[in-house]
Structures are given as C-alpha cells and as structure tokens.
C-alpha positions in Angstrom: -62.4 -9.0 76.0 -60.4 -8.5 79.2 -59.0 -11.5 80.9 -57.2 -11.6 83.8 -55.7 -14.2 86.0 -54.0 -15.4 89.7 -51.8 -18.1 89.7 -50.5 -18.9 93.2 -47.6 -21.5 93.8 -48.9 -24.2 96.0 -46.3 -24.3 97.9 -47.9 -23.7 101.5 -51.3 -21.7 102.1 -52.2 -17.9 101.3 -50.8 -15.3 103.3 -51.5 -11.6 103.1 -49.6 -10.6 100.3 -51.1 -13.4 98.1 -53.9 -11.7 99.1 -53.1 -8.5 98.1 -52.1 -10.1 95.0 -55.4 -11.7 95.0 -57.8 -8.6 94.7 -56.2 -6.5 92.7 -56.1 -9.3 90.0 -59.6 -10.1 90.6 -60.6 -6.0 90.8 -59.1 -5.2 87.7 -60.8 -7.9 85.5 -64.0 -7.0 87.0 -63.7 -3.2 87.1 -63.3 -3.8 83.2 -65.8 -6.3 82.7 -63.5 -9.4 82.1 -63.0 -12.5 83.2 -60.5 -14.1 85.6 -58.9 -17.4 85.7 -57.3 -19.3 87.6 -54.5 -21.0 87.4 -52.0 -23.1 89.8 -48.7 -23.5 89.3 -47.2 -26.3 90.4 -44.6 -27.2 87.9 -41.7 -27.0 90.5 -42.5 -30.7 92.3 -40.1 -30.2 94.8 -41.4 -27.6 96.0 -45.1 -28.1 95.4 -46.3 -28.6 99.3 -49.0 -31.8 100.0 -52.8 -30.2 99.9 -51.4 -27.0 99.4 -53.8 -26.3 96.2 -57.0 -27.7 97.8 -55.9 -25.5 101.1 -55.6 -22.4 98.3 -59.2 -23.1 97.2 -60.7 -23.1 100.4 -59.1 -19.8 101.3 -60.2 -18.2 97.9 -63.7 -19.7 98.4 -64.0 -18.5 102.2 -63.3 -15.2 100.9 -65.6 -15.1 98.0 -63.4 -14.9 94.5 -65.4 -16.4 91.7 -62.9 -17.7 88.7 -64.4 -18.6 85.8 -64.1 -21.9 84.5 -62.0 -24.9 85.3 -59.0 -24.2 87.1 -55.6 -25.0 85.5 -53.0 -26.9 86.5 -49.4 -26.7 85.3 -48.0 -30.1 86.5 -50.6 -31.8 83.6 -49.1 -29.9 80.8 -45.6 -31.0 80.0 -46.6 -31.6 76.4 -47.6 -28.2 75.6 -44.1 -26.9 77.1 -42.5 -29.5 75.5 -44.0 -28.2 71.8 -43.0 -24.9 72.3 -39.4 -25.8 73.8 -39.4 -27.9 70.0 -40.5 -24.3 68.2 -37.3 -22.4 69.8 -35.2 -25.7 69.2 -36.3 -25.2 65.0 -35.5 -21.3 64.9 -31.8 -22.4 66.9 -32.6 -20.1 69.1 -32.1 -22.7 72.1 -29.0 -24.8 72.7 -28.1 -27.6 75.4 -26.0 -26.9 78.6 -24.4 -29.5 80.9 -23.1 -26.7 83.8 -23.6 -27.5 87.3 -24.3 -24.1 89.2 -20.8 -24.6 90.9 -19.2 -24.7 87.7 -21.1 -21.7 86.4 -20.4 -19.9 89.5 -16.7 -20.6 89.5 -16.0 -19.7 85.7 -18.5 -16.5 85.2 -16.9 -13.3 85.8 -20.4 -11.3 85.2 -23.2 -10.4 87.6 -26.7 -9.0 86.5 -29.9 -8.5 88.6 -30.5 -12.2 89.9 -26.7 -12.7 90.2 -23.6 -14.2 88.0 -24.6 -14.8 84.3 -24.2 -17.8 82.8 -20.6 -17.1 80.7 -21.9 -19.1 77.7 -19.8 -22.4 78.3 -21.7 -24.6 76.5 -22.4 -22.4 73.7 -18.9 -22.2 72.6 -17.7 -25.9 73.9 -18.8 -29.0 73.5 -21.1 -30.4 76.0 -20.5 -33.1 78.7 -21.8 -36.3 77.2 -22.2 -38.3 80.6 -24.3 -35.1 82.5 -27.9 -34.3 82.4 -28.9 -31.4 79.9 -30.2 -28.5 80.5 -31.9 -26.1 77.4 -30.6 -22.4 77.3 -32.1 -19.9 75.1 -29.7 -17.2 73.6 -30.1 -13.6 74.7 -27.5 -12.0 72.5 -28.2 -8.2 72.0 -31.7 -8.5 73.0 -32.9 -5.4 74.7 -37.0 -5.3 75.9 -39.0 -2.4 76.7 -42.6 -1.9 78.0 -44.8 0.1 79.4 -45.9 -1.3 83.2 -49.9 -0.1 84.4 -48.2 0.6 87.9 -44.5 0.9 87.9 -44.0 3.3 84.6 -41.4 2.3 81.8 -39.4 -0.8 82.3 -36.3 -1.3 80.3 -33.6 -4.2 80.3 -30.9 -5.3 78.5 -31.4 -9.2 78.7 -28.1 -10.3 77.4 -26.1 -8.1 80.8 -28.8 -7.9 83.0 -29.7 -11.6 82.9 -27.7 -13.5 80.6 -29.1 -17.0 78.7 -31.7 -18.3 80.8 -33.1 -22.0 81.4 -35.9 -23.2 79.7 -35.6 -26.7 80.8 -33.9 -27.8 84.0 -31.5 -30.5 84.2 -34.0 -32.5 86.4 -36.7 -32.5 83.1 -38.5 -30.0 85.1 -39.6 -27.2 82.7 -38.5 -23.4 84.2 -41.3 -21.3 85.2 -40.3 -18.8 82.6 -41.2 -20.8 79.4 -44.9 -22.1 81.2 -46.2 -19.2 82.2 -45.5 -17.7 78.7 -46.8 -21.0 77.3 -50.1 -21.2 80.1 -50.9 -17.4 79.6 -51.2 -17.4 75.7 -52.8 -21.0 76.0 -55.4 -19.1 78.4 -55.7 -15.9 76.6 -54.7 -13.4 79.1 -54.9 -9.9 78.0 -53.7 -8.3 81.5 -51.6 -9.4 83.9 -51.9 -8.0 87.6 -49.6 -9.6 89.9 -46.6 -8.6 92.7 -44.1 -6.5 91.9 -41.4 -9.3 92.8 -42.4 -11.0 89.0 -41.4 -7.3 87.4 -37.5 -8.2 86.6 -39.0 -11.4 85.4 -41.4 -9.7 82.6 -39.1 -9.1 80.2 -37.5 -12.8 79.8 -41.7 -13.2 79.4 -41.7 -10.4 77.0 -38.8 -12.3 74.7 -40.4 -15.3 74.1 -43.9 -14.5 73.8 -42.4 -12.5 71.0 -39.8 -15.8 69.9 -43.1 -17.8 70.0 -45.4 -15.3 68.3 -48.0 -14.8 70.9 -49.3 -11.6 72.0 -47.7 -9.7 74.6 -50.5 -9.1 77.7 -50.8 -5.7 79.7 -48.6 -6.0 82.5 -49.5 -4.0 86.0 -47.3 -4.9 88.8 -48.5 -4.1 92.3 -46.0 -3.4 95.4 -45.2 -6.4 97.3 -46.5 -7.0 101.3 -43.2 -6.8 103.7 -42.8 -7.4 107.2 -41.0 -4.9 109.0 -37.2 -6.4 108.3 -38.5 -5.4 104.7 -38.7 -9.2 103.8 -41.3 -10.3 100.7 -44.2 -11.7 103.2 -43.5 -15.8 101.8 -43.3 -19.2 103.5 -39.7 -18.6 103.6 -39.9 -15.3 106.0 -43.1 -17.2 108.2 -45.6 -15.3 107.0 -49.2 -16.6 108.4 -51.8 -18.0 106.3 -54.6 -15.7 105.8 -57.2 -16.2 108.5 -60.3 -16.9 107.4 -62.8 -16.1 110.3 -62.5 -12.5 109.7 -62.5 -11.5 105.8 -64.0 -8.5 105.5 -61.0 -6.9 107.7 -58.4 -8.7 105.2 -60.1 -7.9 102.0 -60.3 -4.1 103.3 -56.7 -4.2 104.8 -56.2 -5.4 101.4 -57.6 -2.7 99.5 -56.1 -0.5 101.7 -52.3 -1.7 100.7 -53.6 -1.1 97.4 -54.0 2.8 97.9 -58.5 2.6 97.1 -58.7 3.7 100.7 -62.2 2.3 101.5 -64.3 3.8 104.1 -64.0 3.1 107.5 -67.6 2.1 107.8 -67.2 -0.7 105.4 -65.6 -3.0 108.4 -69.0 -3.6 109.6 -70.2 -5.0 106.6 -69.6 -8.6 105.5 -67.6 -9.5 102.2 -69.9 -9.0 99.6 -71.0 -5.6 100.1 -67.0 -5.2 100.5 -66.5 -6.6 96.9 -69.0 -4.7 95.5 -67.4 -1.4 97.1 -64.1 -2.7 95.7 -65.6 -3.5 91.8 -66.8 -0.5 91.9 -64.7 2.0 92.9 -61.4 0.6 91.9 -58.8 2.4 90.1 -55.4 0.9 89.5 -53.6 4.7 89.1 -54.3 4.8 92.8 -51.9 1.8 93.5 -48.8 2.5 94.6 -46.0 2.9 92.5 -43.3 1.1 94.3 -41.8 -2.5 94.2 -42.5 -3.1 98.1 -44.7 -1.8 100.9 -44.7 -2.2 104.3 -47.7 -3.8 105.9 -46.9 -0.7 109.2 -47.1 2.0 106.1 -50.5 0.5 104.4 
C-alpha cells in the first residue's frame, strides 16, 4: 500500500512553498489510493519556534488536508534514534569526533556540495578527552544512485561530495539525517514527495537505510517556491505565512506551481471541489523538472 507523508519543521508557520510541498505530498498518496501521515519534526530544539506546530495544524486544517492517524512527533523519540545509532556503532561503521567547526574548517583542504569535508581528524587521531563527542559515520568509497519520480537519475559520490556526516551532534541532539531515516521506516513510507532542497540530502538517506536494512522509499522531489532574488521561500528570506481567508486561490496557485494547470473556473469554487479536481486529475510527470521555480514563472 502507498504511503506517503509531510513533515514540516516547526520552526515558524507555513508559507507558500510549504504549501506547495503540502499538495503534492498529499496528491500523490491520494491519486494512488494511499495514505498520508504526518509527521513534525522538531528534533532541532533550538530552533523549534513556541506554538509553531499547533499554528502548522491550524493552517493544514483551514485548508482541508486529512492525515491519517496520530501525528508524530520527533522530539519524543530519542530512544529509537538512540537504538539505531547502537546498530551502526556494532557494524563499526560509526566512530566519535571531538572537532569544533573552526577546527574542521581550518584543517580540511576539501570542499563538496554543502562545503569543506570533514578531513577525517578523529578517525585517524585520538579524540579530545575533555570535549563533547560527536558520532560520524564513515563514507569511504560509498557511491549511491537512484532513480528521482521528478528530477531523473541522481548520482553521488558520498565520500567527495559530502564526506563523513553527523549522526549525533555534540549538543546530544540527534542530526536530522539519521531520524528521518529512522521515523520514515518506523512509519512505513513507501514514497516520498517533498522540495527539491532535501534532493542532495537523499542519498546520505539512501546509505543508511541500506546500513540499517530498511527499505529504500520512492523519492519525487518537487521544485522549490523562490522569491524573485531566487531565495528558497523560508523564515529566513521573510516569507509570509500562508493566509488562510482565501484557500481555494493558494491551493490552485499551488497546483499551478506544480505544472496540473487547473482551470480557471475552479477559483470560484471553495476548497473541496478544488481537492477533488486536484485527486483527480493529478499527474506527477506534469511537475516540473527543476530544483527551483519562481513564484513570477508559476
């Protein structure tokens, strides 16, 4: 059976490309006759904003998505990440680092897609005994391939494109990389349909559902909403929170940026007669095949 999920970070409402992220998540799973979950993740504390996840509700409520079953929260699951941190720890496939980002900044002399690579200091040296420990997992030759619904073949070469990534931060916080592997297989997701910003991401993904032995879900990842300084719509760039007085135009705006082009007549109709256009006659080869969009060029 399909199942497909959203999982927004709470860290400030939904704007317009969460949106976007939104219904073509929630299209796909009911175009195919799945389900769709949801799932919040709030395992960066920090960053997790006050009333940020009931505010997400809300919006998702106001404009009609229907999850099934109890939504999930990452902050409450520390244990599972924890076991499957202990499963890499047994194959030795993980190994502590004491680094500061200064350090690793100072001493790497290689750069991949999300900037210098860790130079494997603590891999070859003994650790600092009075820092706090991060956990690593080794890359080595690894090289992952797959087969994206939207973007077309995706290849990378983890070991000089990203280097040994953290599992566990130095703070105890676990990285999003190892939850969302961990949350997705706990959940049983068999396609993924989210923003084209989590695509370099999928591979690291990739690696240790296949380290952990859990399936590897369909990936589809949609182009990301940008303003017109081509910045990712996000709290960071002030992106607004999705209004919720007029959701038919959003939802169509949304399907719009999507490439389903729905009729201009739908505008006068309210938001369940625009869902049931959208279940209906969605098609996920009509979405776009690039990594960012516009919101002038939807």
């Amino acid at each position: 059976m399909y199942i497909g999920r959203f999982a927004p970070s709470p860290t400030g409402p939904l704007h317009f490309g969460s949106l976007v992220a939104a219904v073509a998540s929630y299209c796909d799973a009911r175009k195919n006759g799945g389900r769709w979950l949801l799932r919040m993740e709030d395992l960066d504390k920090p960053r997790t904003a006050k009333g940020a996840a009931e505010t997400i509700l809300r919006q998702l409520e106001a404009f009609a998505f229907e999850w099934d079953g109890p939504v999930l929260y990452q902050s409450m699951r520390d244990r599972f990440y924890n076991e499957a941190l202990e499963a890499l720890k047994a194959k030795q496939l993980i190994y502590p680092c004491t680094c500061t980002r200064k350090e690793i900044n100072d001493s790497s002399t290689s750069f991949g897609i999300e900037g210098v690579i860790y130079p494997g200091t603590c891999l070859q040296n003994p650790i600092k005994h009075d820092a706090a420990i991060a956990w690593r997992i080794r890359t080595d030759a690894v090289n992952i391939r797959f087969q994206d619904a939207v973007q077309g073949e995706v290849s990378q070469s983890l070991n000089t494109d990203i280097g040994d990534f953290i599992l566990k931060r130095a703070d105890g916080l676990f990285a999003y990389q190892l939850a969302v592997v961990v949350d997705d297989a706990a959940q049983g997701i068999t396609h993924i349909v989210r923003g084209a910003d989590l695509l370099d991401s999928t591979p690291r993904q990739i690696y240790l559902q296949q380290m952990l032995n859990f399936t590897t879900p369909c990936y589809a990842h949609v182009p990301v909403a940008c303003n017109n300084a081509g910045e990712k719509l996000s709290k960071q760039t002030l992106a607004s929170p999705l209004d919720i007085a007029n959701t038919s135009l959003h939802l169509i705006r949304a399907l719009d940026f999507l490439g389903q082009t729905p009729p201009a007549a739908l505008i006068h109709e309210d938001k369940s007669t625009v869902w049931q256009w959208a279940f209906s006659h969605w098609q996920l080869s009509k979405v776009p095949a690039l990594k960012t969009l516009k919101l002038d060029a939807a």
